[in-house]
mmCIF file as Biopython writes it, N, C-alpha, C and O atoms, coordinates in Angstrom:
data_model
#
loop_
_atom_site.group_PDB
_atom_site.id
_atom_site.type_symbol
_atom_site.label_atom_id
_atom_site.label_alt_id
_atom_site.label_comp_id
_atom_site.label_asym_id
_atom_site.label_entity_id
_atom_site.label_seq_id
_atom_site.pdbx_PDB_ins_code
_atom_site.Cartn_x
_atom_site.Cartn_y
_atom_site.Cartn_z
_atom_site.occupancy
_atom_site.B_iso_or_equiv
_atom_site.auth_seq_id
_atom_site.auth_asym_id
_atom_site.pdbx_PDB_model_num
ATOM 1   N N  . UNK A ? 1  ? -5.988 -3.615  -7.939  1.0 0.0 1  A 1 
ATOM 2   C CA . UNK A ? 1  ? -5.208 -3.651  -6.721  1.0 0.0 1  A 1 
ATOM 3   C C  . UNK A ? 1  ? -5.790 -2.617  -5.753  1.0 0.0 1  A 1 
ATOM 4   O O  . UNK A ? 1  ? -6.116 -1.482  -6.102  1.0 0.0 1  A 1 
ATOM 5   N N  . UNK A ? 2  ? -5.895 -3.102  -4.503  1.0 0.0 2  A 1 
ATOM 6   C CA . UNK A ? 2  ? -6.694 -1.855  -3.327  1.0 0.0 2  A 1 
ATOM 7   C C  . UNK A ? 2  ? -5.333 -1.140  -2.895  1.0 0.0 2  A 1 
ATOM 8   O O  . UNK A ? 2  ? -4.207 -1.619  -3.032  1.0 0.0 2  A 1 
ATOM 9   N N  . UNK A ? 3  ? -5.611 -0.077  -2.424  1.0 0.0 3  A 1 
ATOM 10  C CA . UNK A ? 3  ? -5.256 1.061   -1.621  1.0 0.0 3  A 1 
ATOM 11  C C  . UNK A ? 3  ? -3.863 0.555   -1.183  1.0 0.0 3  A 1 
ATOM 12  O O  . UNK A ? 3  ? -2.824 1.188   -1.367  1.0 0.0 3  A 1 
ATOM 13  N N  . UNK A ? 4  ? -3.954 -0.691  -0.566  1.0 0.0 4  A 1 
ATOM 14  C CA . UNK A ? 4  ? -3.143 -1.020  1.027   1.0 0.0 4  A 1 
ATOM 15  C C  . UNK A ? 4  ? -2.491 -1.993  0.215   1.0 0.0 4  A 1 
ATOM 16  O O  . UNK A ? 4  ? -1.332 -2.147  0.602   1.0 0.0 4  A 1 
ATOM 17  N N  . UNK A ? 5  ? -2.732 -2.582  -0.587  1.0 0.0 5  A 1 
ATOM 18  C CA . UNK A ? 5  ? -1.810 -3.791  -1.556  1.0 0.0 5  A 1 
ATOM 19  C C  . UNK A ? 5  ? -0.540 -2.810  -2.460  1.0 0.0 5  A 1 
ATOM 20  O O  . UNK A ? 5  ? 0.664  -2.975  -2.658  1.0 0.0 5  A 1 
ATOM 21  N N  . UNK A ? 6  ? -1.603 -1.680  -2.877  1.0 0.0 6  A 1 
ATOM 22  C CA . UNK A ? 6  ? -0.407 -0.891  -3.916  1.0 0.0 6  A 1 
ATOM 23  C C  . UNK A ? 6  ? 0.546  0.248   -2.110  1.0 0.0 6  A 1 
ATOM 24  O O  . UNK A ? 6  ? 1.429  1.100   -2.210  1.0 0.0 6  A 1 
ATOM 25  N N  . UNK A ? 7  ? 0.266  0.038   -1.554  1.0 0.0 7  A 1 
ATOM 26  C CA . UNK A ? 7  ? 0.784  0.783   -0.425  1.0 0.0 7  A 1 
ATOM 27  C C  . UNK A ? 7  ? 1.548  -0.599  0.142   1.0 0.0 7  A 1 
ATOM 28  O O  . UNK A ? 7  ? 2.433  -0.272  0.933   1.0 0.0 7  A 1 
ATOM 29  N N  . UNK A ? 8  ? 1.486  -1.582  0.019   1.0 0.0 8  A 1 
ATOM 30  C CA . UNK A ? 8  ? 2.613  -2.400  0.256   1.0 0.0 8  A 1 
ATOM 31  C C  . UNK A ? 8  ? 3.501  -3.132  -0.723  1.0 0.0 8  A 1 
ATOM 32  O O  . UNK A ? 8  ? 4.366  -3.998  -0.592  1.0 0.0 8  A 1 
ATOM 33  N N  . UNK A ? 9  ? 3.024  -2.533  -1.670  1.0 0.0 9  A 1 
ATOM 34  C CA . UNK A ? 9  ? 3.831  -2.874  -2.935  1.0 0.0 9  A 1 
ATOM 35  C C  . UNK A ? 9  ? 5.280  -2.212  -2.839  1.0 0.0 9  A 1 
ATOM 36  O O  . UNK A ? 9  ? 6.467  -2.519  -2.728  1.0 0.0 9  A 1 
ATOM 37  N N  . UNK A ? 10 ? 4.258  -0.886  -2.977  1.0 0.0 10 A 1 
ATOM 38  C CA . UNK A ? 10 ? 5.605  0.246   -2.585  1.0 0.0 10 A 1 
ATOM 39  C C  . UNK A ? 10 ? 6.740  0.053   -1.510  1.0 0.0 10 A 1 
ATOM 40  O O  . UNK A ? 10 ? 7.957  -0.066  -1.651  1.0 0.0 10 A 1 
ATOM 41  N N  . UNK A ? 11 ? 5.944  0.060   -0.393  1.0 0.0 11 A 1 
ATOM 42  C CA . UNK A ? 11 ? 6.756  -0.452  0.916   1.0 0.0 11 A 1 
ATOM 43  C C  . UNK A ? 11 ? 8.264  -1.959  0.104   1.0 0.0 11 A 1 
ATOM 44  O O  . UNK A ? 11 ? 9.472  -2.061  0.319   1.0 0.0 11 A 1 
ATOM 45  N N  . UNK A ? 12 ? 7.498  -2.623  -0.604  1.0 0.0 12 A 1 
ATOM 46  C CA . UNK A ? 12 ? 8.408  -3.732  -1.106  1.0 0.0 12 A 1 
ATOM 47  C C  . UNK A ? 12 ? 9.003  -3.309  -1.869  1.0 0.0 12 A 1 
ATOM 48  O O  . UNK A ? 12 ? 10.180 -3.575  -1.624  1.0 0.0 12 A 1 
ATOM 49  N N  . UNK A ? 13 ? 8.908  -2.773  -2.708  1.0 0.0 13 A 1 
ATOM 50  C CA . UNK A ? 13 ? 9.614  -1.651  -3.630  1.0 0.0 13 A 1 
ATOM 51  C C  . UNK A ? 13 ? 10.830 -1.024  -3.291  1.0 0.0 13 A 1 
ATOM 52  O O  . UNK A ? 13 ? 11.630 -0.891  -4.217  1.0 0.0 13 A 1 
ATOM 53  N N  . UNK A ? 14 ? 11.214 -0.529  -1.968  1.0 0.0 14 A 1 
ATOM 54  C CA . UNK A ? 14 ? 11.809 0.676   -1.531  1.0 0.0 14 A 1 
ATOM 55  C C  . UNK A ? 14 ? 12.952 -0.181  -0.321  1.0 0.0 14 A 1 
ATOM 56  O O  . UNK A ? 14 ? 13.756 0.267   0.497   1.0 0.0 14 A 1 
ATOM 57  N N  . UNK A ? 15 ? 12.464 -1.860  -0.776  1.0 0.0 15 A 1 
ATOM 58  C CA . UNK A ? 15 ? 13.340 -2.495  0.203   1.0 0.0 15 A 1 
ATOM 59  C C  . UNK A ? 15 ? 13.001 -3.448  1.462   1.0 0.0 15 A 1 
ATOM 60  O O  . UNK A ? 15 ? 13.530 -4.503  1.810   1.0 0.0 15 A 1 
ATOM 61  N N  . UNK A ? 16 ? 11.861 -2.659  2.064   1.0 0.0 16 A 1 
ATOM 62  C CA . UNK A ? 16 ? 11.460 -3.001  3.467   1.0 0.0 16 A 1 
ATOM 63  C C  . UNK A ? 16 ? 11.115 -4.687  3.548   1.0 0.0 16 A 1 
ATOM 64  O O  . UNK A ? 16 ? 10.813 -5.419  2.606   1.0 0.0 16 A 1 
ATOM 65  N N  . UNK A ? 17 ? 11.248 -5.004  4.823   1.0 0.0 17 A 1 
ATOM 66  C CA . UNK A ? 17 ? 11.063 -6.525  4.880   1.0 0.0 17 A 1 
ATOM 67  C C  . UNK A ? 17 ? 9.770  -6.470  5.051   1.0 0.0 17 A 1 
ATOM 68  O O  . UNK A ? 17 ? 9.183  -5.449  4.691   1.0 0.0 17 A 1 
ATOM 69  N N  . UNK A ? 18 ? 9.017  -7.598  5.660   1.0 0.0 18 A 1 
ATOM 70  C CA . UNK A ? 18 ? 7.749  -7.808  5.754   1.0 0.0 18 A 1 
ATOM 71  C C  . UNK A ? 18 ? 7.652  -6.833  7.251   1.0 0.0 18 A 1 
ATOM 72  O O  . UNK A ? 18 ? 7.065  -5.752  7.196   1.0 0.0 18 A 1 
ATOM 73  N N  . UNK A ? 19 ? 8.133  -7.206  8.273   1.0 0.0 19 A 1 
ATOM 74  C CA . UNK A ? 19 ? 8.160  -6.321  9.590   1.0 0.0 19 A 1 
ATOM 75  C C  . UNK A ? 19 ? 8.386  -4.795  9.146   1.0 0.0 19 A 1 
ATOM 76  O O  . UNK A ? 19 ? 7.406  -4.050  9.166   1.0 0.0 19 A 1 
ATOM 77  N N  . UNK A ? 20 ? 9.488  -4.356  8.794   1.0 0.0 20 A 1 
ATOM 78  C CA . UNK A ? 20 ? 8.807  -3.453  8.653   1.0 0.0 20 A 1 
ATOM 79  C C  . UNK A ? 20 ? 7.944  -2.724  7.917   1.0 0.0 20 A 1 
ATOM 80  O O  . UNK A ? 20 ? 7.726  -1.518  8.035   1.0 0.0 20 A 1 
ATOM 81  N N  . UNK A ? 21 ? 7.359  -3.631  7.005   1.0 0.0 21 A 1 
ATOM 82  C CA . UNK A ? 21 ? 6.331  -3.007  6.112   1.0 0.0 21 A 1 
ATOM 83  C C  . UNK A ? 21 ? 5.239  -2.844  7.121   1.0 0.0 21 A 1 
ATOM 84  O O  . UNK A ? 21 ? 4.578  -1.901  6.684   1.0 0.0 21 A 1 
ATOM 85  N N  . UNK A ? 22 ? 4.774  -3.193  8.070   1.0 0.0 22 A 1 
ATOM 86  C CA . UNK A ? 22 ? 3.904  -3.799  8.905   1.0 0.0 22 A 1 
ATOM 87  C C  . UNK A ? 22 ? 4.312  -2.136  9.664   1.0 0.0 22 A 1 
ATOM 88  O O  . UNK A ? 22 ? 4.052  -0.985  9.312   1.0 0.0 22 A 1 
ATOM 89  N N  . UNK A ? 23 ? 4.854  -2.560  10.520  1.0 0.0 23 A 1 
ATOM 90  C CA . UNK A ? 23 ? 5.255  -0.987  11.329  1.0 0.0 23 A 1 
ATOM 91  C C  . UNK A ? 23 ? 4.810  0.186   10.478  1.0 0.0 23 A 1 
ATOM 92  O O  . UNK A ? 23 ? 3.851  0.802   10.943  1.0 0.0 23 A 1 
ATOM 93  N N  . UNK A ? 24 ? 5.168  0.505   9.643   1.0 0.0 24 A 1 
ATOM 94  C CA . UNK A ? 24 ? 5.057  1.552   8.525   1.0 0.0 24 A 1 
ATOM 95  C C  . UNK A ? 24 ? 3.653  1.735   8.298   1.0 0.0 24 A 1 
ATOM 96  O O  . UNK A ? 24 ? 3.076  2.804   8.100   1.0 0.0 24 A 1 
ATOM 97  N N  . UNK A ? 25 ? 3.088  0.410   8.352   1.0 0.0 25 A 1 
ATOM 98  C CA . UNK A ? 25 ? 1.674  0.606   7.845   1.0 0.0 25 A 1 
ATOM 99  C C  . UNK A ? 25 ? 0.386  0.611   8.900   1.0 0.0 25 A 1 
ATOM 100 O O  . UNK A ? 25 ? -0.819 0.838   8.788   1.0 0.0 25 A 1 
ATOM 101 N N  . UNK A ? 26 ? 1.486  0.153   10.234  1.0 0.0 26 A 1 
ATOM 102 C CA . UNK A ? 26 ? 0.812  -0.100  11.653  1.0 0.0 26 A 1 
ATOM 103 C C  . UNK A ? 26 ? -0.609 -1.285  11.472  1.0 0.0 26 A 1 
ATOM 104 O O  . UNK A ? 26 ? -1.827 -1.112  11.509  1.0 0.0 26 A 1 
ATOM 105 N N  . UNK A ? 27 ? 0.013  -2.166  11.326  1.0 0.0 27 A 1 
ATOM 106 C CA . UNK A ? 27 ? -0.549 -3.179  10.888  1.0 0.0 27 A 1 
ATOM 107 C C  . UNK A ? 27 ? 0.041  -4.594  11.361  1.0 0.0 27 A 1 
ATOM 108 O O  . UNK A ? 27 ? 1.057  -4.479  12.047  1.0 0.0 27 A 1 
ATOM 109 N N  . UNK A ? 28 ? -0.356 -5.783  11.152  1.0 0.0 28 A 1 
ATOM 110 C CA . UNK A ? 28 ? 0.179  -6.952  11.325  1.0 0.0 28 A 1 
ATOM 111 C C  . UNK A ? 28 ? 1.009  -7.828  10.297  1.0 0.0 28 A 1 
ATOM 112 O O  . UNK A ? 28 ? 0.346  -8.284  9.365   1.0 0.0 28 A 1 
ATOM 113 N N  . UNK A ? 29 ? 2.176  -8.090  10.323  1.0 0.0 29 A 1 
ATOM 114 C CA . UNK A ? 29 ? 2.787  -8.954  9.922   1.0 0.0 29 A 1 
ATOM 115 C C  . UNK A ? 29 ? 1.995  -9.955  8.806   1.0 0.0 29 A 1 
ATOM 116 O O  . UNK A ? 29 ? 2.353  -10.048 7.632   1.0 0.0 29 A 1 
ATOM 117 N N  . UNK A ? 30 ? 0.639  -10.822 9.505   1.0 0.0 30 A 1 
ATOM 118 C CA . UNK A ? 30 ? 0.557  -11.227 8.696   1.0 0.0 30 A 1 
ATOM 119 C C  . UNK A ? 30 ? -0.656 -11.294 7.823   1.0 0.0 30 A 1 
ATOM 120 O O  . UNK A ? 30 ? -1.120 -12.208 7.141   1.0 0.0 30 A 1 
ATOM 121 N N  . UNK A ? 31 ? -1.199 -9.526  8.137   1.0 0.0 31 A 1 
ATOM 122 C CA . UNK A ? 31 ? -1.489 -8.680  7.530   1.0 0.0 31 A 1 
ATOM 123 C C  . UNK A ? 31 ? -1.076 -8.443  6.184   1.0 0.0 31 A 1 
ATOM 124 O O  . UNK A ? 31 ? -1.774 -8.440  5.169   1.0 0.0 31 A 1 
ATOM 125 N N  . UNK A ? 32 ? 0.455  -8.194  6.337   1.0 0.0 32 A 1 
ATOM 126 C CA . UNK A ? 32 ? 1.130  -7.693  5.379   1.0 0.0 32 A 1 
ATOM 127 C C  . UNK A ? 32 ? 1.447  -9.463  4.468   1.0 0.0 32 A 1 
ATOM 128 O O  . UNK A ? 32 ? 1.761  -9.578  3.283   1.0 0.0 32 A 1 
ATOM 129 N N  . UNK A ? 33 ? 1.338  -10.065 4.987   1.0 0.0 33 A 1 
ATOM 130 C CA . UNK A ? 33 ? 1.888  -11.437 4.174   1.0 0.0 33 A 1 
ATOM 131 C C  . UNK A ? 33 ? 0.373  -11.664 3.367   1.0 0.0 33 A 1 
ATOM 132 O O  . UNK A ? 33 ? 0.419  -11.948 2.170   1.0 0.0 33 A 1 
ATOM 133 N N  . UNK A ? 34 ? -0.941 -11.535 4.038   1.0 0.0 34 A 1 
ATOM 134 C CA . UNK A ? 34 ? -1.943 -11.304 2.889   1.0 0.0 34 A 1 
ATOM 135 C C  . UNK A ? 34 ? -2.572 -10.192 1.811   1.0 0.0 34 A 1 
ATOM 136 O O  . UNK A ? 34 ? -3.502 -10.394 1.030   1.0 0.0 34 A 1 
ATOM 137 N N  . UNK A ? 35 ? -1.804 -8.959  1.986   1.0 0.0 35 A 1 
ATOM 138 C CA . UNK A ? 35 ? -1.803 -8.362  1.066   1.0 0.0 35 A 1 
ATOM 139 C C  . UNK A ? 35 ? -0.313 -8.472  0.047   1.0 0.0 35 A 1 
ATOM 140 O O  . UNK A ? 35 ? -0.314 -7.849  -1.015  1.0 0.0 35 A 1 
ATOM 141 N N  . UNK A ? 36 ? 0.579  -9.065  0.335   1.0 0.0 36 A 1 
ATOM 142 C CA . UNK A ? 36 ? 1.637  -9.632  -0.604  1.0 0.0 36 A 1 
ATOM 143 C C  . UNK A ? 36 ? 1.074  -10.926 -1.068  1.0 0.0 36 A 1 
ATOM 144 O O  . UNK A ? 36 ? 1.589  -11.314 -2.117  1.0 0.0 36 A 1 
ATOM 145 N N  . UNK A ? 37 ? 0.335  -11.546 -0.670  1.0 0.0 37 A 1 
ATOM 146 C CA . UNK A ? 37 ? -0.224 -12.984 -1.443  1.0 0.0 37 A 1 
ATOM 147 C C  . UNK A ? 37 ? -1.105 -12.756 -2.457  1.0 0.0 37 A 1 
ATOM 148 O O  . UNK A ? 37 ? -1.234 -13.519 -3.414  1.0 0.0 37 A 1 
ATOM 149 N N  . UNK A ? 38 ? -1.869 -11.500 -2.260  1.0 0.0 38 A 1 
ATOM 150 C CA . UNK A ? 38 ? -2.901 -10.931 -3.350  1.0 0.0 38 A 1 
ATOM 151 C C  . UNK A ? 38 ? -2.382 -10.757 -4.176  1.0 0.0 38 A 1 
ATOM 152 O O  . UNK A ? 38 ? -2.690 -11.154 -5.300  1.0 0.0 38 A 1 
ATOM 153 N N  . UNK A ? 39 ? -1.300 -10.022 -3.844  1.0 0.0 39 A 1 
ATOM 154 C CA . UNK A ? 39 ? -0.609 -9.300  -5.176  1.0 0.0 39 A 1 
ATOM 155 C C  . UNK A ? 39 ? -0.075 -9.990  -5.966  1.0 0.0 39 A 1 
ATOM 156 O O  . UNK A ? 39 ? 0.183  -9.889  -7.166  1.0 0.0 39 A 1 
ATOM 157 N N  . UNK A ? 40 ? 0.132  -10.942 -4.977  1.0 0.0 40 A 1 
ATOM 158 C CA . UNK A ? 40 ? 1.326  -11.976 -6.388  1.0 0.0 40 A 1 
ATOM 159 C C  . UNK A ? 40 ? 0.177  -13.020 -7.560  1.0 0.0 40 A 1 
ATOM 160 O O  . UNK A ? 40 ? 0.462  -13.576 -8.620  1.0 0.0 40 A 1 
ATOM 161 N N  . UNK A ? 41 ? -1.008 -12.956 -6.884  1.0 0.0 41 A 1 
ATOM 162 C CA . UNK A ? 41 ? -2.472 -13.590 -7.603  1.0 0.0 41 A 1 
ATOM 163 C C  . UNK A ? 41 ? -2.543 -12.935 -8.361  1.0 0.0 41 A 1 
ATOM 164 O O  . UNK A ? 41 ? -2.265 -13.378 -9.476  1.0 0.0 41 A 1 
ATOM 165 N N  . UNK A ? 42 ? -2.995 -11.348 -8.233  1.0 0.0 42 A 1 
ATOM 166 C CA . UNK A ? 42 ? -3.487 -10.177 -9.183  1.0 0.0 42 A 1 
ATOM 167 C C  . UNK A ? 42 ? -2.627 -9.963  -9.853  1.0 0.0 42 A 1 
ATOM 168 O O  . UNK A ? 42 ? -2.967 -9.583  -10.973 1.0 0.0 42 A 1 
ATOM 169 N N  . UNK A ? 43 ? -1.192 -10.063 -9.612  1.0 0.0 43 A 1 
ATOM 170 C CA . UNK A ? 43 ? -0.176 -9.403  -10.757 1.0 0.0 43 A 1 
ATOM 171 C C  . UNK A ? 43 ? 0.464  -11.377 -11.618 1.0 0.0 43 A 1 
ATOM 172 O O  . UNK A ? 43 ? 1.462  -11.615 -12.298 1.0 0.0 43 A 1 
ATOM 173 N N  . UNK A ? 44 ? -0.587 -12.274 -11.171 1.0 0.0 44 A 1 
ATOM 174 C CA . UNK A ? 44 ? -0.596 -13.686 -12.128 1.0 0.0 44 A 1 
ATOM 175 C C  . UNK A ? 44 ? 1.253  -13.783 -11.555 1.0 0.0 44 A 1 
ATOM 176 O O  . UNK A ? 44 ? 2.105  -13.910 -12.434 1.0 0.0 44 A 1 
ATOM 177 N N  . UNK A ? 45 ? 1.585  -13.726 -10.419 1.0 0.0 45 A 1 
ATOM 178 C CA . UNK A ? 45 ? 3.362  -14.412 -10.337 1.0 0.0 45 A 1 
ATOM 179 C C  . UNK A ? 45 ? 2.932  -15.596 -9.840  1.0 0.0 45 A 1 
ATOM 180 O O  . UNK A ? 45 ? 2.139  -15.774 -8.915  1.0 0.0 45 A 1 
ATOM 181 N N  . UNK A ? 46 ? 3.724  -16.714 -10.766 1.0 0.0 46 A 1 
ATOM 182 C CA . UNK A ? 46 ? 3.345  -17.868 -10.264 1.0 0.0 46 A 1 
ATOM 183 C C  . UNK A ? 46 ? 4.652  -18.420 -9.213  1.0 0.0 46 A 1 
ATOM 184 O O  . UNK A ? 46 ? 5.804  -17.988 -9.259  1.0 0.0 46 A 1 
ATOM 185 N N  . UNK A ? 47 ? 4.183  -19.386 -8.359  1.0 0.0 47 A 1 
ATOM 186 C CA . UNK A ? 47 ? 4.707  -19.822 -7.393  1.0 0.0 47 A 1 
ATOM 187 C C  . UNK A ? 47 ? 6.224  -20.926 -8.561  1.0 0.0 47 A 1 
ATOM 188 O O  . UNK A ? 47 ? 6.015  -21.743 -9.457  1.0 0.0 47 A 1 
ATOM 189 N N  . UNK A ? 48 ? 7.287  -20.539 -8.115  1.0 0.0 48 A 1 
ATOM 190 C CA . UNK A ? 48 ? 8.371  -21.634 -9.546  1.0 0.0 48 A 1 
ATOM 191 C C  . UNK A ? 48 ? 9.452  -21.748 -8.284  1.0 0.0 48 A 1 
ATOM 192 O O  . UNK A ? 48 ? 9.294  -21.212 -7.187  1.0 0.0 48 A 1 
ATOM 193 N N  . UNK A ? 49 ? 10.300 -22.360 -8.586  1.0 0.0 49 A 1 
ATOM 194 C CA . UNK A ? 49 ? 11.759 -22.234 -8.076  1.0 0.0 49 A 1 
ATOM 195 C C  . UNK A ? 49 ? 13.015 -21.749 -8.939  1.0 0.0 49 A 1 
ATOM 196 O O  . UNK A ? 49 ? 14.205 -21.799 -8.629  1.0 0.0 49 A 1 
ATOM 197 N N  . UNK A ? 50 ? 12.342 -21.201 -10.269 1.0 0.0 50 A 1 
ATOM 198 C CA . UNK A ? 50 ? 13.187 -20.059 -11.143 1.0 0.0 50 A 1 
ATOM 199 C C  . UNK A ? 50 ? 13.292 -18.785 -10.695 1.0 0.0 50 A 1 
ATOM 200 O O  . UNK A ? 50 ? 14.330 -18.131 -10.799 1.0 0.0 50 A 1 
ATOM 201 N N  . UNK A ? 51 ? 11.945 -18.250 -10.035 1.0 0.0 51 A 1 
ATOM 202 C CA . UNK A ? 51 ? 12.082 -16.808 -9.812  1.0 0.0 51 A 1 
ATOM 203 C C  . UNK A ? 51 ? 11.710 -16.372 -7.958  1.0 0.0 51 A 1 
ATOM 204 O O  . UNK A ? 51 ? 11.223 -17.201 -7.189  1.0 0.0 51 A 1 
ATOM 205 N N  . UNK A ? 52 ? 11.944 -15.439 -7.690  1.0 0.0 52 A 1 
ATOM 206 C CA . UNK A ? 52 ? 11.549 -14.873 -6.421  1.0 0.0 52 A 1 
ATOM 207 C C  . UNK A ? 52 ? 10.363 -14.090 -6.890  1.0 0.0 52 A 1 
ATOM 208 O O  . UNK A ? 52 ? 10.366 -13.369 -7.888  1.0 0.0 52 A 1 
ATOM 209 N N  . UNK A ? 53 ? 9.535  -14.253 -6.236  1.0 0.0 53 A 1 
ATOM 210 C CA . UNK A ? 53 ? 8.209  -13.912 -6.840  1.0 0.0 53 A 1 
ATOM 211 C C  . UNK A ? 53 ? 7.869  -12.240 -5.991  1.0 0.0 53 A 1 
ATOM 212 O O  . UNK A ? 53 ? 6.877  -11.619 -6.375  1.0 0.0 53 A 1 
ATOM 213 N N  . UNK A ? 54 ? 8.736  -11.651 -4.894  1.0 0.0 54 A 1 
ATOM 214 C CA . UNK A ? 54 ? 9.146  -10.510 -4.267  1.0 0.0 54 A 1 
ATOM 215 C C  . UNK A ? 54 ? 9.329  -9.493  -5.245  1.0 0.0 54 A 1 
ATOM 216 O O  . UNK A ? 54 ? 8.695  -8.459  -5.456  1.0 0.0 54 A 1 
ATOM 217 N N  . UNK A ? 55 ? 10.488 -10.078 -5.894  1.0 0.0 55 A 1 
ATOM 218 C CA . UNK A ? 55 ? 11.165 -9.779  -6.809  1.0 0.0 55 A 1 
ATOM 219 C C  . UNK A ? 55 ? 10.472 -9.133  -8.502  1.0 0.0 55 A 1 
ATOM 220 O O  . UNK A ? 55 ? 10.604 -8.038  -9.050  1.0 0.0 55 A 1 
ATOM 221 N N  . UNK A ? 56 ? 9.663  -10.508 -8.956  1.0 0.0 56 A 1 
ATOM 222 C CA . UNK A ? 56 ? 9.015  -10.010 -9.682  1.0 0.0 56 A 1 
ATOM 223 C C  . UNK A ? 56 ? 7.749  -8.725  -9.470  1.0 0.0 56 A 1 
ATOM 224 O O  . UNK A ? 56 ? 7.494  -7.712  -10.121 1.0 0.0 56 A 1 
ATOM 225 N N  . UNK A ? 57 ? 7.277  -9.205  -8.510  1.0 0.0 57 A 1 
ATOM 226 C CA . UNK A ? 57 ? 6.205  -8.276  -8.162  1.0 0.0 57 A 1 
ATOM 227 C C  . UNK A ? 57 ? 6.870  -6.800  -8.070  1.0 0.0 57 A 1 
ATOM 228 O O  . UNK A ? 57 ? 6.313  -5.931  -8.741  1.0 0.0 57 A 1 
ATOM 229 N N  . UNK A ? 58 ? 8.226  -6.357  -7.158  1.0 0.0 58 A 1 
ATOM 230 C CA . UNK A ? 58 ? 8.263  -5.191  -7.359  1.0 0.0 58 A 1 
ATOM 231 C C  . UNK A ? 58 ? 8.542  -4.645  -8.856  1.0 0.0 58 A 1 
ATOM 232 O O  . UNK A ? 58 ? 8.079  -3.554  -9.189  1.0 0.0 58 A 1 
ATOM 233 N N  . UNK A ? 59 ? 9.461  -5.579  -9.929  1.0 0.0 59 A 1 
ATOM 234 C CA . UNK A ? 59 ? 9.503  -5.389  -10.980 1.0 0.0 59 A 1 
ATOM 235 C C  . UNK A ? 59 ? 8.635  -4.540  -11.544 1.0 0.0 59 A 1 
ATOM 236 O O  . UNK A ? 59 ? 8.727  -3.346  -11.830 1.0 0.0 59 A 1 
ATOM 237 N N  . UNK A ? 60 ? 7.656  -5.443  -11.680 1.0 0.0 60 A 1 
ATOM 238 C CA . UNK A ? 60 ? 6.542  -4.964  -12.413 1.0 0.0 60 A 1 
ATOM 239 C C  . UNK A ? 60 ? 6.107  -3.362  -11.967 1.0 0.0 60 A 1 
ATOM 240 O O  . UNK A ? 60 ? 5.865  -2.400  -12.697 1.0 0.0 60 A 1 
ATOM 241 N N  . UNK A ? 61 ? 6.110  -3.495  -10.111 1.0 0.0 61 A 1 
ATOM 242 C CA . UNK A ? 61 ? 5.725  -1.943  -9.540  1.0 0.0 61 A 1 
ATOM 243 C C  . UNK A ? 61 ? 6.716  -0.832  -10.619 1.0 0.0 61 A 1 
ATOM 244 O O  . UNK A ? 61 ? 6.320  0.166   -11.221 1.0 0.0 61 A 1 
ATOM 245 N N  . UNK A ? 62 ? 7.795  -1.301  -10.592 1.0 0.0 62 A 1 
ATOM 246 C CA . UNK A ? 62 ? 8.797  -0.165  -10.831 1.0 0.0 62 A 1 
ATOM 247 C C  . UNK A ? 62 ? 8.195  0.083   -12.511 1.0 0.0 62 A 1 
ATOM 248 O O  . UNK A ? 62 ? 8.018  1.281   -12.727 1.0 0.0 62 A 1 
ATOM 249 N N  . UNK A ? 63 ? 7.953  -0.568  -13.373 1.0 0.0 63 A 1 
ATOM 250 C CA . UNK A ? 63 ? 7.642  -0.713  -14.848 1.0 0.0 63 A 1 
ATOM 251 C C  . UNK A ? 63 ? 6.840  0.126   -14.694 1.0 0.0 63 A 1 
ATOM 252 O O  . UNK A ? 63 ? 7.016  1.192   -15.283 1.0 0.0 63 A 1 
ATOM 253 N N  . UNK A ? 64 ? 5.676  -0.053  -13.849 1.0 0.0 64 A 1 
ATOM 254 C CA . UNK A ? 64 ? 4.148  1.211   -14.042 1.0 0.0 64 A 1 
ATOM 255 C C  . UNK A ? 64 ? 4.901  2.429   -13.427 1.0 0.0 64 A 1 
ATOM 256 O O  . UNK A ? 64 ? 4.324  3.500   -13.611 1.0 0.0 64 A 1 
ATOM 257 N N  . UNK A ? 65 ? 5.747  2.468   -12.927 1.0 0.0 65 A 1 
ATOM 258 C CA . UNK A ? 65 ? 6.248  4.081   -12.334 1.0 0.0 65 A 1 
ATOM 259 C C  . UNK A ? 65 ? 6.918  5.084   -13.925 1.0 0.0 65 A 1 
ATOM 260 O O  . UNK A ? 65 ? 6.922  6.227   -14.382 1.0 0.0 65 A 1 
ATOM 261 N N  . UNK A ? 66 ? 7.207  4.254   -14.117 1.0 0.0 66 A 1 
ATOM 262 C CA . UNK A ? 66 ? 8.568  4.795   -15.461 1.0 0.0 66 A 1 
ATOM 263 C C  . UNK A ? 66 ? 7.536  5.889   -16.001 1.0 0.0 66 A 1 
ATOM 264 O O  . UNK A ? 66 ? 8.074  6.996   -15.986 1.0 0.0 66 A 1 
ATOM 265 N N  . UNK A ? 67 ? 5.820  5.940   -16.617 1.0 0.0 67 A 1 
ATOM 266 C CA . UNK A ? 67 ? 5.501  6.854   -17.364 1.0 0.0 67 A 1 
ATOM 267 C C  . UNK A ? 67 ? 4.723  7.620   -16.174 1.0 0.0 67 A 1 
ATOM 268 O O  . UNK A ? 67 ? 3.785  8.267   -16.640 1.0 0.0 67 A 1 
ATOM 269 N N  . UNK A ? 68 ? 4.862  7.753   -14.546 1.0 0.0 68 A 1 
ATOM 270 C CA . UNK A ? 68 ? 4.111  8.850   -13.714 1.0 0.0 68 A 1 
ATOM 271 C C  . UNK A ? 68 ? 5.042  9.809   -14.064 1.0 0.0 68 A 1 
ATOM 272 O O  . UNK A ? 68 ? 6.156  9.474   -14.466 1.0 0.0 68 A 1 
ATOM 273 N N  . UNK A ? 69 ? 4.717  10.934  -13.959 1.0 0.0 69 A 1 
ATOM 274 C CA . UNK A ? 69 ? 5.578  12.050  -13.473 1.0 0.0 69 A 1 
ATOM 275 C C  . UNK A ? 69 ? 6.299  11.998  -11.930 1.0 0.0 69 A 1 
ATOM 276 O O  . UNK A ? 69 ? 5.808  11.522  -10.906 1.0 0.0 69 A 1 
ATOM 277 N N  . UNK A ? 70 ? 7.274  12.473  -12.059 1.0 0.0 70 A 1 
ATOM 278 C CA . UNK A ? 70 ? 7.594  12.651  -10.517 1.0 0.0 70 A 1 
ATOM 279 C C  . UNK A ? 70 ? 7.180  13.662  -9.526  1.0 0.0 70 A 1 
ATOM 280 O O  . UNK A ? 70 ? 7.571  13.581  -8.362  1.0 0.0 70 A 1 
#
């Protein structure tokens, strides 16, 4: 994952919509909609109508946080 994918991960993580992930990152909208499309490739979320794939993706963010230090 690059720099700006795990920097909008986070951003998704913490709540933010796509706009303002974009602001935050001073960037474009759909900017931010192709580094959320990567992610959901690289982290294998497949496209279903079982899950929100938002959803899963931050999942997973929050799982790799549990063993950082704070």
């Amino acid at each position: 994952m690059t720099p700006r994918e795990h920097e909008t991960l986070a951003h998704m993580a913490a709540g933010l919509t796509n706009a303002a992930v974009a602001a935050r990152m001073e960037i474009s909208q759909r900017a931010v909609e192709k580094h959320t499309a990567m992610l959901f490739d690289k982290l294998e979320i497949p496209r279903t109508t079982a899950t929100h794939r938002r959803v899963q993706a931050v999942l997973r963010y929050l799982e790799g946080q549990e063993g950082d230090p704070p």
